[in-house]
N, C-alpha and C positions, 0 to 999 in steps of 0.2 A: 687510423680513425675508423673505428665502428659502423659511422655511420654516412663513410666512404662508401662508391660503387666497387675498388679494390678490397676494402675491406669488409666489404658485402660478399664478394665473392669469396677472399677467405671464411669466412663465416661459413656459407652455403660451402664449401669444400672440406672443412672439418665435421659437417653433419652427415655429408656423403661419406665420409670415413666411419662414423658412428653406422650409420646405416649400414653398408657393407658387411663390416661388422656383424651383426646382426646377422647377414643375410649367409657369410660363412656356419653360424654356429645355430642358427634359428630354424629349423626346418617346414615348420608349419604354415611359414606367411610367405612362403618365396613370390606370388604374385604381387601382396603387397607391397614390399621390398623395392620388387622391380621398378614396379609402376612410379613408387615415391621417388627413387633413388634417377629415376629419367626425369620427371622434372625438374628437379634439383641440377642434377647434369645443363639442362638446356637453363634453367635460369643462370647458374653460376658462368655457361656460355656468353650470354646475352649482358651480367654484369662487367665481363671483363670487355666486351665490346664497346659498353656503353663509358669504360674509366677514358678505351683507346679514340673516343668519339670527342671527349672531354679535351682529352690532351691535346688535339688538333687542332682543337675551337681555341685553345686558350694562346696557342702558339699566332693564332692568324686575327684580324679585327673584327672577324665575325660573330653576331649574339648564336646563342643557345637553347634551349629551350629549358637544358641542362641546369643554367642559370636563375630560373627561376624560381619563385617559393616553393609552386606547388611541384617542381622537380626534387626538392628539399624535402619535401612534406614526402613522397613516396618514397626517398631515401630512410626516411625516418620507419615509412610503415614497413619497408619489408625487412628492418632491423627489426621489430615488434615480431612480425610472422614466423621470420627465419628464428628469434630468441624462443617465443612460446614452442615451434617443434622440438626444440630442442632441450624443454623444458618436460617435455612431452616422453621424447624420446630416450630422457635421463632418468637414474635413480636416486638423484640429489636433487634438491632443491636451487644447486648453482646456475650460473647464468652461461648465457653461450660462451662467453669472455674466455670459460674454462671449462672446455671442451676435454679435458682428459678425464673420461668418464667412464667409471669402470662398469664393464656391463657383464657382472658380477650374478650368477644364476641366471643368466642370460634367458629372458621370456620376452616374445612380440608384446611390447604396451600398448601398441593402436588396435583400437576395437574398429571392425568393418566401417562401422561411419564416421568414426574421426579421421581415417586414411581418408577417405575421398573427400571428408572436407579439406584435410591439410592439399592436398591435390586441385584442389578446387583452387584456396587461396595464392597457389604457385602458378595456377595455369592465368587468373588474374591478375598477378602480377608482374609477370613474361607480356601479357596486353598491356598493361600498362604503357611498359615500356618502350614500346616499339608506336604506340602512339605520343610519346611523349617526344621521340625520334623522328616521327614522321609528319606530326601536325605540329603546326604553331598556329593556328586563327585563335580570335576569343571564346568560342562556344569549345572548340576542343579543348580548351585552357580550363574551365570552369566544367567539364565534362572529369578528366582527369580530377581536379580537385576532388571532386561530389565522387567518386569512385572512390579515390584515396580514405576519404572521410569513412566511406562505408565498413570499405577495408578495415581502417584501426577499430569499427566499433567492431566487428565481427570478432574481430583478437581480443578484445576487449571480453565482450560474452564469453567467447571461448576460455578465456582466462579465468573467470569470476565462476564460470561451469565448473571448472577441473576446481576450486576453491573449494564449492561446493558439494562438488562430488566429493573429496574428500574431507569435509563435516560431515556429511551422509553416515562415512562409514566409521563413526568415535562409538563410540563404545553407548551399548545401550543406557549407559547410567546417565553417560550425556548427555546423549537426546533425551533422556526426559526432562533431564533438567532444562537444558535448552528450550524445551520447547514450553515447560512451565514458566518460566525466566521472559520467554518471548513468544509470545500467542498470537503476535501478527506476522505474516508473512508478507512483507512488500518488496519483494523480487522482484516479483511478475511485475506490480505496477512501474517501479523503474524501469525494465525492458520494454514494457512499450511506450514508456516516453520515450525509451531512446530510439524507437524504432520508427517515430515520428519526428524526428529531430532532422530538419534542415540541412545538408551542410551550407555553411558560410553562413548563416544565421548566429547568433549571439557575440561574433565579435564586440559589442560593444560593454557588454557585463565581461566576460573573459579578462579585456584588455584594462579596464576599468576598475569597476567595483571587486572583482575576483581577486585580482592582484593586489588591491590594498589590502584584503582579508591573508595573503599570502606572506605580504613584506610586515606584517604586525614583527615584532619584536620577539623571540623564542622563548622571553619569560613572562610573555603578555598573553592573555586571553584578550580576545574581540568577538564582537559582534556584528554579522552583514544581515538587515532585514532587508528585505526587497516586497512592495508593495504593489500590487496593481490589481486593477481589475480581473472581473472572471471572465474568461476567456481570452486572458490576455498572454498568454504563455508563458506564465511561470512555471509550470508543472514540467515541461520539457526543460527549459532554461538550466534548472537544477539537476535534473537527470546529466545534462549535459556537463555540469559544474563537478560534479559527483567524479566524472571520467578525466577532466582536466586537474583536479586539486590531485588525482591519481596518479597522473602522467608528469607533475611537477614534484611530487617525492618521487618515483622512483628515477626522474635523471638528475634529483640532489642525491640520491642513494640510498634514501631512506626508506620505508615497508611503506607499499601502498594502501594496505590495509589498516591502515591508522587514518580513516577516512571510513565513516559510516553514515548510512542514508537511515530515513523514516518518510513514509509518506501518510498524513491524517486522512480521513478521507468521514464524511458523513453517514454514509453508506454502512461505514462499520462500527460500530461505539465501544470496540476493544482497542480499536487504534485513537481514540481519545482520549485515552487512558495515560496519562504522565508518567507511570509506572510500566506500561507494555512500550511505552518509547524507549526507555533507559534503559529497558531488559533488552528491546533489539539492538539498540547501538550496543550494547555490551557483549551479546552473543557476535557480531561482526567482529570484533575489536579482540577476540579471545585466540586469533590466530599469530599476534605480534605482541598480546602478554599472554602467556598461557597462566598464569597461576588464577584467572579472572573465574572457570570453572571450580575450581578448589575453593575460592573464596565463596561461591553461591550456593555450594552442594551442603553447608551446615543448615543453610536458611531452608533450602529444598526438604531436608531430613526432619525437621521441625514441624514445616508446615503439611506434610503430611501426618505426621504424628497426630497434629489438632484437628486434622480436616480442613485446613485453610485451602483456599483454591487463585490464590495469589499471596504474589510479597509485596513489602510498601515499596512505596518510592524513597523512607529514607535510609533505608537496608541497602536500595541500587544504589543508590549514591555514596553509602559507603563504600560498597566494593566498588565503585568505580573510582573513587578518587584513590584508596589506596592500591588499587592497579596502578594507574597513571601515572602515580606519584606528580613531576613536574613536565608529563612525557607529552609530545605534541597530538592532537588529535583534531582530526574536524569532524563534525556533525552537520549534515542537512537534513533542515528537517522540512517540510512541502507542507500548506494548505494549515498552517494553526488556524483560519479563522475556522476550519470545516470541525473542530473541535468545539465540544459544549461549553469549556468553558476557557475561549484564547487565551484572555491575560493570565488567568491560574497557570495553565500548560508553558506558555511562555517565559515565566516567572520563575517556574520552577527550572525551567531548563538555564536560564539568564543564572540561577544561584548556582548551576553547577561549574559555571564558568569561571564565576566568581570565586568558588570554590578549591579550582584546581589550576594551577597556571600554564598555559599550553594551550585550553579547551580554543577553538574559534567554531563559533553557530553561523550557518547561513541558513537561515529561517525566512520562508515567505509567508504570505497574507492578501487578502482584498482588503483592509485594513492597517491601520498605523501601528507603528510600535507602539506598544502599553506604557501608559506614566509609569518613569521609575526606571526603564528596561537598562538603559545606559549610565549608569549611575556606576561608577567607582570599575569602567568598565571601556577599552576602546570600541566606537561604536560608529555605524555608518547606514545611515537610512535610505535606501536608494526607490525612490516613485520610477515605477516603469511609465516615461513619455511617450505620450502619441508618437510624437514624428519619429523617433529613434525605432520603436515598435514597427513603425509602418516600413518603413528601412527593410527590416528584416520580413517583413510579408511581404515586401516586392520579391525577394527572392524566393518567396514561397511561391509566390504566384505564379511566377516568369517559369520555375521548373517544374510546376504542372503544366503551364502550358505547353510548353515545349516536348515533355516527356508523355505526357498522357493520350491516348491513345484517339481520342475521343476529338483532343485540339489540333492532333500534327495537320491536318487538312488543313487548319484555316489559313487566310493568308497573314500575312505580314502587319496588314493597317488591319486586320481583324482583332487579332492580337493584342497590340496594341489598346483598340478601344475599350477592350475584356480589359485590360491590366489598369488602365485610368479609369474605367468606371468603377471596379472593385477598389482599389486603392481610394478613390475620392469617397468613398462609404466605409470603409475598415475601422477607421478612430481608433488603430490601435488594439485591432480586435481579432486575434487570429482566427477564432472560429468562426467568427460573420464570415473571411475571405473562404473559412474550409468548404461552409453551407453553401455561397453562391456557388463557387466549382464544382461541386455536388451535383447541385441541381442542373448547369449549364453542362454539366457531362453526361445529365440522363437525358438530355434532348436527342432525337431522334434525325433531325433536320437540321442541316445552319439556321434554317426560317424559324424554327420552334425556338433555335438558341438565341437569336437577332429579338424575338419576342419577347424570353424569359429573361435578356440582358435589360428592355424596355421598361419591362415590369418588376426589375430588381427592388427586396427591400432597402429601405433605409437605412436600417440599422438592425444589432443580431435579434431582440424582441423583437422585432417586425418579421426576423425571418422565423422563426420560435411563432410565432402567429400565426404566418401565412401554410407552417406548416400544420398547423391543427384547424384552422379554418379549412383551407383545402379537402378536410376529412367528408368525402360523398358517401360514407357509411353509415350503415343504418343506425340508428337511437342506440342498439345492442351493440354495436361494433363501439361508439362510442362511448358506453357506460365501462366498457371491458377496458379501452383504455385508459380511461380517468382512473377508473382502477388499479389497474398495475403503473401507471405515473404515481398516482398515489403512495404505493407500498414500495418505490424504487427510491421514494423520495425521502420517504420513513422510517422505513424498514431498518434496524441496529446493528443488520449483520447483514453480508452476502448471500443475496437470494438466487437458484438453480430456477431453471424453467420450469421444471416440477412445480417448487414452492411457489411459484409466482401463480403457475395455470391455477391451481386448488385458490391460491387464496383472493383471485378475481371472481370464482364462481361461488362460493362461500355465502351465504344469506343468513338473517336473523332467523333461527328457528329451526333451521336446518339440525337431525338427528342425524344424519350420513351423510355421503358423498358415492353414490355411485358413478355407475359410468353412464348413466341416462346425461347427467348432471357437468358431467367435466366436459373439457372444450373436447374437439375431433381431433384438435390436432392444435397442441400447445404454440406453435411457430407462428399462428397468425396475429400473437401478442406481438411479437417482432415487428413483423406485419407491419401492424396496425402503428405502429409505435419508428417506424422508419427515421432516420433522422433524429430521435429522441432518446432511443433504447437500443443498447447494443449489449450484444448474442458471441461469448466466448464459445463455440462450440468444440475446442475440446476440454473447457471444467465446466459447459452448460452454466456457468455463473451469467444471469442477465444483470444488467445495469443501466443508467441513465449514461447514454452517450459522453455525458461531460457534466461537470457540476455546474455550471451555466444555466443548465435547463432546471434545476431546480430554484436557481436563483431568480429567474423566469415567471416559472409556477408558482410561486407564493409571493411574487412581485404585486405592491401595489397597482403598478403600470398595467397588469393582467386585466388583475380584478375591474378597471374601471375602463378597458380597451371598448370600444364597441364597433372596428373594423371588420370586424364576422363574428363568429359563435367562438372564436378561442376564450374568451374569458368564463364560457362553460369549465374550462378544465385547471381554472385559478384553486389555490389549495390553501386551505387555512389551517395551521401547523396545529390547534389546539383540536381540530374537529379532526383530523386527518388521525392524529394518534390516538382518539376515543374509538374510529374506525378499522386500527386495525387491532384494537384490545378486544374492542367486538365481536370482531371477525376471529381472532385466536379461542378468545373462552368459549365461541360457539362450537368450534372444533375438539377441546378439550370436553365439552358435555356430549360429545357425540357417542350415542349409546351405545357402540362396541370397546368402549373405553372406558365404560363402568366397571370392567375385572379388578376388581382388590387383590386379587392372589400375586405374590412376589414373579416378579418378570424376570426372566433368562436374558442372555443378551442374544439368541438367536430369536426370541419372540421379540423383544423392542427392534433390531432389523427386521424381520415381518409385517410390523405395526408401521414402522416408518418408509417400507418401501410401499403398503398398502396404501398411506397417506403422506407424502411428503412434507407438509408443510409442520406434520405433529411435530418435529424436533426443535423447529424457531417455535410454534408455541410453547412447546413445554419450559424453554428456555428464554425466549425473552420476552411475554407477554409483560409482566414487569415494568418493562422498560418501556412503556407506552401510558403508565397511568398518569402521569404530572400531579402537579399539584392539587392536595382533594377536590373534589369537584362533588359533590352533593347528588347530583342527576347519573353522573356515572358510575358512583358509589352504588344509588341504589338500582340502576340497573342492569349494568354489567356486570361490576366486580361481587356485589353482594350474593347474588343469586350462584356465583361459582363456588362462593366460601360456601353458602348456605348452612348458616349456622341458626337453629330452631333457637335459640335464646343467647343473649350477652350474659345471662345472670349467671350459666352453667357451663360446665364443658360439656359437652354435648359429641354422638358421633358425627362426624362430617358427611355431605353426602359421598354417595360412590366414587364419584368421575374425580371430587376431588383430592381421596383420597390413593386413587389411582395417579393421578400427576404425581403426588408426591412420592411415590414409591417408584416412579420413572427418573425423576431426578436424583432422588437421594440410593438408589441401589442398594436398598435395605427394608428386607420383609418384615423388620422389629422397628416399629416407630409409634408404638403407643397411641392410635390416633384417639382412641377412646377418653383419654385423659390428656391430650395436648392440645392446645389452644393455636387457630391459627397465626395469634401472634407471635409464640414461639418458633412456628417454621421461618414465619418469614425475615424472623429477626435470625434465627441459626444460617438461613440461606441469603441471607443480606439483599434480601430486596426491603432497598431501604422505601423506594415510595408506598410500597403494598405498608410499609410499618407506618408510615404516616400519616396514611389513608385510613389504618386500621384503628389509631388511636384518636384519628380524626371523628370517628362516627360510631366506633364502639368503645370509646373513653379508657378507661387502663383499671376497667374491673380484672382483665387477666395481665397486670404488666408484672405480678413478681410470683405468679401462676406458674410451680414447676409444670414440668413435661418434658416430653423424651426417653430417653431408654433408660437416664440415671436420674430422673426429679435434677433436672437444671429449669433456675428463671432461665427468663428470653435473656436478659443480660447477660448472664454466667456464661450460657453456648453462644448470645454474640461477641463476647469478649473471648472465649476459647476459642471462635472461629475468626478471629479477627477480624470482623466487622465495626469496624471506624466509627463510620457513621450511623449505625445504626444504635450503636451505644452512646451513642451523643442525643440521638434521639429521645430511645428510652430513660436515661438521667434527666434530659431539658423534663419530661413530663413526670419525672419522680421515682424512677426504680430504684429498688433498693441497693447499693453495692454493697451491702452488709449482708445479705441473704445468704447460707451456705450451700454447700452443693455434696450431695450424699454419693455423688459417686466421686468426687475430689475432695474428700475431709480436709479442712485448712486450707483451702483457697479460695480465696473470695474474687470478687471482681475487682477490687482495690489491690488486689497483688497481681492476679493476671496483667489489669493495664498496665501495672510497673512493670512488670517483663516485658511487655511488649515495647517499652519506651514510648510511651504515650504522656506525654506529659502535661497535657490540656485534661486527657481525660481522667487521668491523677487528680487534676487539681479541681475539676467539677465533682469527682468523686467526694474530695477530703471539703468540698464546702458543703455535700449534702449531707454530709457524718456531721461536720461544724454545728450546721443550722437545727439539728437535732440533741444536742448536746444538752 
């Protein structure tokens, strides 16, 4: 048995063979060798101890400790450790099982810091041991556990790293593809759910709702939606879920990589995207079907051809389904409601299910499943309850107190009181319990914490209150951070502290940005924002501590608070995005950006390390306009186009003919005879085309321009812009128009290539109506 302490020891005794090995014919690493090859010695020691410790207990009436789960669970983890070194240590992808491993060109594979981690995890687990031998109370019990746990995630990371590491190194053609295919990265957000992840917390989804999504039938797709509040722990929940549906293929024997994650997040409006979902579940998934790259690299070859700067979503779903064929997969996908538009994203994922037999979604929400979602489909709605929630905060609670640094003083009946009065306020709410231990650990005194227990909020808005009311900063301290709340809340992509410092000091009217002008020292945004804003310092990515707090700020509850001055910093989504389109186009007219002359890519790094925030201007100002709005038309967005007449094509001014030669990377763009409706329908900002036909009508809607006389139709249909030629049709472009630099294609043959068949069929009714 494998996952015997005998068969632990042989295991650890055929790596020591491997190693050795190595250490005859390897000359370069002989200290690392050494060093590994002695832990291993002394744990494989300690193994065969603990089988002879075994056998005397089972011979006499006496319990074990040996006996126990969590002696079971450590059995299991240094199966996990001992397999990945030796996973490590191999030139095959087989398991330790079979260890006749030819070390064939014989090279040291540990790099200097994977030795001392493997080292590290041996010298942990030789403790383990010897406390699992020598303690039996309940806190050593639940001590070992919470170690164990950590342990398998570390193997876990370390496992999904070397995965990594090697996609790293595919071949250039790959990673473009790849990274075209998939433009969101949610790695990182997974690892630090999992790095917040409780042990002994989620047994009750695991044991429950996880397991039904597990025993589905192998020719059934299902569905697990799991509902709760914000704040309520989903986002870890799934991370966790992620590692468990992992750990139950591979002891069926199956690839654990047929289990792929997505996290939405608001923050970002690529990852809302139904199409950058599909493309990442598919790039994960292309390790246990490889043909999934070869299927996407025609679409890839295409869409450069046109200039397209994405693929649809019904392109992913073909190659995904026929990858899959009927092959098992799970998907988790985190936070649909933080998408613009849930039921669509949902729906779409719900048809892939449908689609392909095997698929099982574990998808969460602060929201219900969408009508319709379960339909011809197994399906399980699971509401996260209070008391079940609160279950698992007590353990959160209990192991800060216990373990934090701040609590080990207090006494006994101290403890205690901290644990029932947070617990009698939590409702199920993990971040109310993170905030009071928070605040109760920055106390300085027991007196101060006896105070601050006194004065507990009631609930997590009350503590979101008391943290902005508390603000003893001046008027300017407070406008700064309304500010960057503001733009964290809004903002369509992830912002660096750079982006954020510039785009808090940014005013109407403003022509530059010197350094009179910018903060001293970008970090007192942090600062100022404690508790609310949190500071990646090594990708400088700032964010809103939790989506919570957004949900917060544009909370009714805010706005009509009158407990202090927090409803100062209440956010109204329609005025917040006119603010920061504001604040962007003020940046794009700033008069060192009037250069028309074609940009190098070492001058746009110049320009952009000069001003940080010019790259999310240049790029997603856009995405901030909503629906026309007459006030904002005429004075924000109209004054950037500034177009001297609707009747004529006209030159544009400088600045804006400067943006456009930052985005489109081309010194020939005709601006003299191209209409801005044409850009923005070539570069598929669809609101700027709604806005534009909202208020300067469609005197230019079949208006060539460009480098070959294309309408706006023609290049948004060559560039596959969707919607935007939905647009331009609903208001009467011509598909009949031709195009002088594609002779015989019309827009009525491009949609048909594209397989568009809505916009086929508006096409062939406005040829009809014409007839």
């Amino acid at each position: 048995d494998p996952a015997s302490a005998i068969g632990l020891a042989a295991q650890a005794g055929n790596i020591i063979i491997l190693v050795l090995k190595y250490g005859r014919e390897v000359k370069d690493a002989s200290g690392d060798i050494q060093a590994l090859s002695t832990e291993l010695f002394a744990l494989e020691g300690i193994l065969r101890h603990v089988e002879t410790q075994i056998d005397s207990v089972s011979s006499s009436a006496h319990s074990s400790p040996s006996h126990t789960p969590a002696f079971a669970q450590l059995l299991q983890s240094t199966h996990q450790t001992l397999d990945s070194l030796a996973k490590l240590l191999s030139h095959t992808p087989s398991s330790s099982s079979n260890l006749a491993i030819t070390t064939r060109s014989l090279k040291w594979p540990l790099r200097k810091g994977q030795v001392a981690e493997q080292i590290q995890k041996l010298e942990r687990l030789k403790t383990l041991y010897i406390l699992s031998l020598t303690g039996d109370t309940f806190s050593t019990h639940r001590a070992l556990v919470a170690e164990i746990t950590r342990l398998g995630q570390a193997v876990e990371t370390a496992n999904r790293g070397r995965v990594e590491e090697k996609q790293s190194k595919a071949t250039l053609p790959e990673r473009d593809i790849c990274t075209w295919v998939a433009p969101v990265d949610t790695a990182s957000t997974h690892r630090e759910a999992l790095a917040v992840q409780q042990p002994g917390t989620g047994a009750w989804f695991a044991h429950g709702p996880l397991e039904w999504l597990v025993q589905v039938p192998p020719e059934s797709s299902a569905i697990l939606w799991l509902q709760g509040r914000s704040g309520s722990g989903k986002t870890t929940l799934l991370a966790r879920s992620v590692c468990q549906l992992r750990d139950i293929l591979a002891k069926r024997g199956q690839d654990a990589d047929r289990v792929a994650f997505f996290y939405c997040s608001f923050g970002n409006l690529a990852s809302q995207n139904s199409a950058n979902i599909v493309g990442s579940l598919l790039v994960q998934l292309r390790c246990c079907y490889p043909g999934i790259i070869d299927r996407i690299e025609p679409l890839y070859r295409a869409s450069k051809k046109r200039e397209q700067s994405s693929v649809t979503i019904d392109d992913l779903v073909d190659v995904l389904s026929s990858s899959l064929g009927s092959g098992l997969a799970y998907f988790v996908i985190d936070a649909v409601n933080e998408t613009s538009q849930p039921a669509a994203v949902a729906n779409t994922l719900s048809s892939i299910a449908r689609r392909i037999p095997g698929v099982r979604l574990l998808m969460s929400s602060t929201q219900d499943a969408p009508d319709g979602l379960s339909s011809d489909l197994s399906f399980l709605q699971v509401k996260m309850q209070e008391d079940t929630i609160n279950d698992d905060i007590a353990v959160f609670v209990d192991h800060r107190l216990n373990n934090h640094e701040q609590f080990r003083c207090l006494s006994v009946s101290a403890k205690t009181q901290l644990r029932q009065a947070i617990l009698g306020h939590a409702k199920g709410m993990f971040r109310y319990a993170s905030l009071v231990l928070d605040n109760l650990a920055s106390q300085r005194t027991g007196r101060a914490m006896k105070e601050a227990l006194a004065e507990m909020p009631s609930s997590l808005n009350e503590s979101y209150a008391r943290i902005l009311g508390s603000q003893s900063h001046s008027a300017q301290d407070r406008q700064l951070l309304r500010r960057a709340l503001l733009w964290l809340c809004f903002a369509t992509r992830p912002l660096t502290l750079a982006d954020l410092a510039d785009a808090v000091v940014i005013e109407d009217g403003d022509t530059d940005l010197d350094e009179d002008a910018r903060l001293f020292d970008p970090h007192i945004l942090v600062e100022l924002g404690r508790g609310l804003i949190a500071h990646d310092r090594h990708t400088e990515i700032v964010s809103l501590s939790h989506s919570s707090v957004k949900t917060f700020l544009t909370s009714s509850w805010l706005q009509s608070y009158t407990g202090n001055r927090a409803n100062e910093f209440f956010l109204d989504q329609k005025a917040s995005h006119a603010a920061i389109l504001s604040t962007c186009l003020t940046l794009l007219q700033f008069t060192a950006l009037a250069d028309v002359s074609p940009y190098w890519p070492s001058q746009l790094e110049t320009l952009r390390t000069q001003y940080p925030l010019l790259y999310y201007a240049d790029t997603a100002w856009t995405n901030h306009i909503g629906d026309p709005d007459p006030v904002v038309w005429r004075d924000i967005i109209s004054p950037f186009l500034r177009r001297r007449s609707t009747e004529t094509v006209c030159r544009a001014d400088e600045n804006y003919e400067s943006w456009i030669r930052r985005i489109s990377f081309s010194p020939r763009r005709n601006f003299e005879t191209t209409s801005a409706l044409y850009f923005a329908a070539s570069f598929g900002h669809t609101a700027l085309v709604r806005s534009i036909l909202a208020f300067e009508g469609t005197v230019h809607l079949n208006t060539p321009g460009g480098r070959y006389g294309s309408s706006p139709l023609h290049v948004a249909c060559w560039r596959g812009q969707r919607e935007v030629v939905r647009l331009l049709l609903e208001a009467g472009a011509d598909p009949r128009v031709p195009d002088p630099g594609l002779p015989g294609v019309s827009p009525l043959k491009l949609a048909g290539e594209m397989g568009w068949k809505d916009i086929v069929a508006l096409m062939e009714s406005w040829v009809g109506r014409r007839r």
